[in-house]
C-alpha positions as CSV (number, residue, x, y, z in Angstrom):
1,X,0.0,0.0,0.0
2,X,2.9,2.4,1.0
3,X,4.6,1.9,-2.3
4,X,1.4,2.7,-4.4
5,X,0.6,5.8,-2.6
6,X,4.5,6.7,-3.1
7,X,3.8,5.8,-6.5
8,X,0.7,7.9,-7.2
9,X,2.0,11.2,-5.6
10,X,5.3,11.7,-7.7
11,X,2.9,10.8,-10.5
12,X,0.7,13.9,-8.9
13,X,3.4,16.1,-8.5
14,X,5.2,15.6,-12.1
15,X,1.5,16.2,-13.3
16,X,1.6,19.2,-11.6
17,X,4.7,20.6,-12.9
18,X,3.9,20.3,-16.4
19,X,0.2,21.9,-15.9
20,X,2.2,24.8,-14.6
21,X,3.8,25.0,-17.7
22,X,0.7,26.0,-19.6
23,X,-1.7,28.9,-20.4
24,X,-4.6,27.7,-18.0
25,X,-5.8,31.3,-15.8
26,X,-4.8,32.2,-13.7
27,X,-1.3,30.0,-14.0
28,X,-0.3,30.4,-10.1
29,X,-2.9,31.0,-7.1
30,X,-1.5,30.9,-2.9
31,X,-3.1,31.9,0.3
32,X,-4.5,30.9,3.6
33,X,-7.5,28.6,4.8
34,X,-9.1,27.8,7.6
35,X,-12.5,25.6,8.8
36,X,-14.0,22.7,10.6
37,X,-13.7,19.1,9.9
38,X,-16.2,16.1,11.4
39,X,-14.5,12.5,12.1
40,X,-16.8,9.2,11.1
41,X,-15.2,6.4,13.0
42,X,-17.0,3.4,12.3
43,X,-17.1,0.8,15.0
44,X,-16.3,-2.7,15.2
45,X,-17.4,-5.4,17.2
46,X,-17.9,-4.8,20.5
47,X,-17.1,-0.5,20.6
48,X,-19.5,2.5,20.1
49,X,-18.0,5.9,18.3
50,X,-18.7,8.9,18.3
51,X,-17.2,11.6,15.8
52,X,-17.0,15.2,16.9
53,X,-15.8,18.8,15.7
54,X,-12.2,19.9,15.1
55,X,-10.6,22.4,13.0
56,X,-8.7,22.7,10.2
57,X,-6.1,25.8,9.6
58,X,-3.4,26.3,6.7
59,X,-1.8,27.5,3.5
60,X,-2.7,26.0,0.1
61,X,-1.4,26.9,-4.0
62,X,-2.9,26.8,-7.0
63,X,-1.3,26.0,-10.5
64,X,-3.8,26.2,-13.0
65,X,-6.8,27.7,-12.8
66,X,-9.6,27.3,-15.6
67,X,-9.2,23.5,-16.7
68,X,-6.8,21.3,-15.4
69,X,-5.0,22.3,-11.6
70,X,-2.8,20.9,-9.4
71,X,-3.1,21.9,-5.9
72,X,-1.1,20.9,-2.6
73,X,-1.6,22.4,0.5
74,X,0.1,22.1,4.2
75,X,-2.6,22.6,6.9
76,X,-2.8,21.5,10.8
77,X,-6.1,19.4,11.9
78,X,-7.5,18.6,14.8
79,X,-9.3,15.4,15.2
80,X,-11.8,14.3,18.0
81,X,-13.5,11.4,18.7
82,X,-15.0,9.1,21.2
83,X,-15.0,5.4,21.9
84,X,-17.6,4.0,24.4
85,X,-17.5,0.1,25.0
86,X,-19.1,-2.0,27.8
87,X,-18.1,-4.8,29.6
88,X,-19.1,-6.6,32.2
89,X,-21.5,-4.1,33.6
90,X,-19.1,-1.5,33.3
91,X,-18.7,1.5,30.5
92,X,-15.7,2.3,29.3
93,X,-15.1,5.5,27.5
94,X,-12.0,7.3,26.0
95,X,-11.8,10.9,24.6
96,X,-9.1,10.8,21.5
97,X,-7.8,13.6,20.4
98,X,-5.3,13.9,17.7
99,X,-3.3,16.5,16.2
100,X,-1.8,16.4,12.3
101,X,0.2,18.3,10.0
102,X,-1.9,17.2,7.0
103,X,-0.2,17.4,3.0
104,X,-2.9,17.1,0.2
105,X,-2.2,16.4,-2.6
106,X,-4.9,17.5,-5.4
107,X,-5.7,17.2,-8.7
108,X,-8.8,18.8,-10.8
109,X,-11.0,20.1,-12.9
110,X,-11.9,23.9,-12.9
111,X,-15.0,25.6,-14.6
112,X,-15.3,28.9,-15.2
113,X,-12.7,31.5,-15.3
114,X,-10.3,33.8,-12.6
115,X,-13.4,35.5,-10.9
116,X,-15.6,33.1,-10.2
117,X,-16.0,29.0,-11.0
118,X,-16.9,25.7,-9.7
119,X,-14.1,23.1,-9.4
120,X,-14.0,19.0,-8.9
121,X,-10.6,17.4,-7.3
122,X,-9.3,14.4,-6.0
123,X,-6.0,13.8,-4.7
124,X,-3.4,11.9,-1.7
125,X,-2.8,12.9,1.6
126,X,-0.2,12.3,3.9
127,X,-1.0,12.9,7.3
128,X,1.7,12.8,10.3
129,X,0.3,13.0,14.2
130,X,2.0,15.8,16.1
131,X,0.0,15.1,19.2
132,X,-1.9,12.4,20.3
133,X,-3.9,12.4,23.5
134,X,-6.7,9.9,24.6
135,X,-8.5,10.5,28.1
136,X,-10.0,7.1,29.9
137,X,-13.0,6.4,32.0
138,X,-12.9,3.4,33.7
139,X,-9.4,2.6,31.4
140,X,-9.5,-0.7,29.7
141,X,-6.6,-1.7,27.1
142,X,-9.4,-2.4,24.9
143,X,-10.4,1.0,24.3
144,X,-6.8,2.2,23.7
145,X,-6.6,3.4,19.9
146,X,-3.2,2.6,18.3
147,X,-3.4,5.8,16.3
148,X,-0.1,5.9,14.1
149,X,2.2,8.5,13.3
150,X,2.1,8.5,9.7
151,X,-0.9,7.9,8.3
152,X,-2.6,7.9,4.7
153,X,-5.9,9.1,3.5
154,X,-7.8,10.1,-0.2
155,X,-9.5,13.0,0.0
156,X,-12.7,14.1,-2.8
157,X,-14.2,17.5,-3.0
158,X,-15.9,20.0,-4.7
159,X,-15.2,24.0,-4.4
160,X,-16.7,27.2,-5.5
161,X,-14.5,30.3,-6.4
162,X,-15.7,34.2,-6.0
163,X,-12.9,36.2,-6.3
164,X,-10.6,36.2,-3.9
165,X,-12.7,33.5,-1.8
166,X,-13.2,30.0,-1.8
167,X,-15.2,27.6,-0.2
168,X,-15.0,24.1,0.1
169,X,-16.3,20.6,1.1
170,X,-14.4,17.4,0.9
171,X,-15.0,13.7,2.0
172,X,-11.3,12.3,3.5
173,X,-11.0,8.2,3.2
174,X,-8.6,6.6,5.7
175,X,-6.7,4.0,4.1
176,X,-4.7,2.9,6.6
177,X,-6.4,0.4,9.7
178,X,-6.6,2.0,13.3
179,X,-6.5,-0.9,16.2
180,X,-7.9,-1.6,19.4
181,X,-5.6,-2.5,21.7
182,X,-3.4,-5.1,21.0
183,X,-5.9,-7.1,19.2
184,X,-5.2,-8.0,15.2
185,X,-9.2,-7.9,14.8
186,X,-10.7,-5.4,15.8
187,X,-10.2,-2.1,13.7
188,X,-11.4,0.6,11.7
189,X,-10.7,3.3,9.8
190,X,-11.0,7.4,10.2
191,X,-13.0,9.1,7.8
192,X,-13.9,12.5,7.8
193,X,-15.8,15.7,5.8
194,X,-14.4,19.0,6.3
195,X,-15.4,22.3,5.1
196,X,-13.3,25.2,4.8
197,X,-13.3,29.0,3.7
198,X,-10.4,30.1,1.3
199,X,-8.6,33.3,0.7
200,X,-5.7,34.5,-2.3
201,X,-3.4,36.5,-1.3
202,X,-1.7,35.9,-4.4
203,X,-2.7,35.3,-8.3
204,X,-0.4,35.7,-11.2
205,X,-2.4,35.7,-14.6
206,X,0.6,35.5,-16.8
207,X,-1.6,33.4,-19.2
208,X,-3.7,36.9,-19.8
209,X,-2.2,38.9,-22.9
């Protein structure tokens, strides 16, 4: 799995390079983002989740505008969520909360022109955990998410362009499995929406004559 996402974002990022290259409008977008995100943590057997707010803040660029675009971005997210399980008359209950540096990488398709449009992307992201913290009730090892470092996800959205402004909403996959404990069976995976409100602080239209 590693070495196909490996594979798939140099693929995304020589992509990117050459649609820089062209006459798309405008040719080079950057600025700041911020917004809320919602976790879905399904459960397995056994465990009841619960997804809650977090928030989402960053930079992101733009290289091409109306057609093709490659996008990156580099954003901090909170994540928080909660796992309730009971057990021998008992309720146990932990609060995660998780921290990321989060690195999209997007590709898509733009309609309309540099004031205003409707875009479609898809893209990578790699997603490292700067701080994790999980608060017990009633601790149980079983509750215990081993929440990793690095991990993976495939993000899908679509945006919506006035100006200066952006807004978005965007469905995250996780693709890689988050355990329970030290148990090989029971596991899910973190999915999440997030919307978000974006601003340019620069645009180059070199493709403009």
């Amino acid at each position: 799995m590693k070495k196909l996402i490996l594979t798939i974002i140099i693929g995304v990022f020589f992509t990117g390079i050459v649609s820089a290259q062209t006459n798309y409008l405008p040719d080079f977008q950057a600025g700041i983002k911020a917004g809320a995100d919602y976790s879905l943590f399904p459960a397995p057997d056994g465990a009841h989740n619960k997804g809650d707010f977090g928030y989402i803040g960053g930079a992101w660029a733009r290289f091409g505008g109306a057609g093709f675009f490659f996008q990156p971005e580099l954003y901090l997210k909170s994540t928080s969520l909660t796992v309730t399980q009971v057990a021998d008359a008992h309720t146990f209950i932990n609060n995660g909360r998780f921290l990321n540096g989060d690195m999209p990488l997007l590709v898509g398709e733009k309609m309309g022109n540099a004031n205003a449009g409707f875009r479609f992307y898809t893209g990578p992201v790699i997603s490292y955990a700067l701080a994790k913290r999980q608060a017990f009730t009633n601790a149980t090892l079983t509750s215990d998410l081993n929440y990793h470092d690095l991990n993976y996800e495939w993000q899908l959205g679509i945006g919506a362009d006035i100006k200066q402004f952006s807004f978005d909403i965007r469905y995250e996959a996780g693709l890689n499995k988050v355990a329970y404990g030290t148990s090989t069976t029971l596991h899910t995976r973190l999915n999440m929406v997030n919307i978000t409100l974006s601003y340019s602080l620069f645009s180059d239209y070199g493709g403009e004559e």
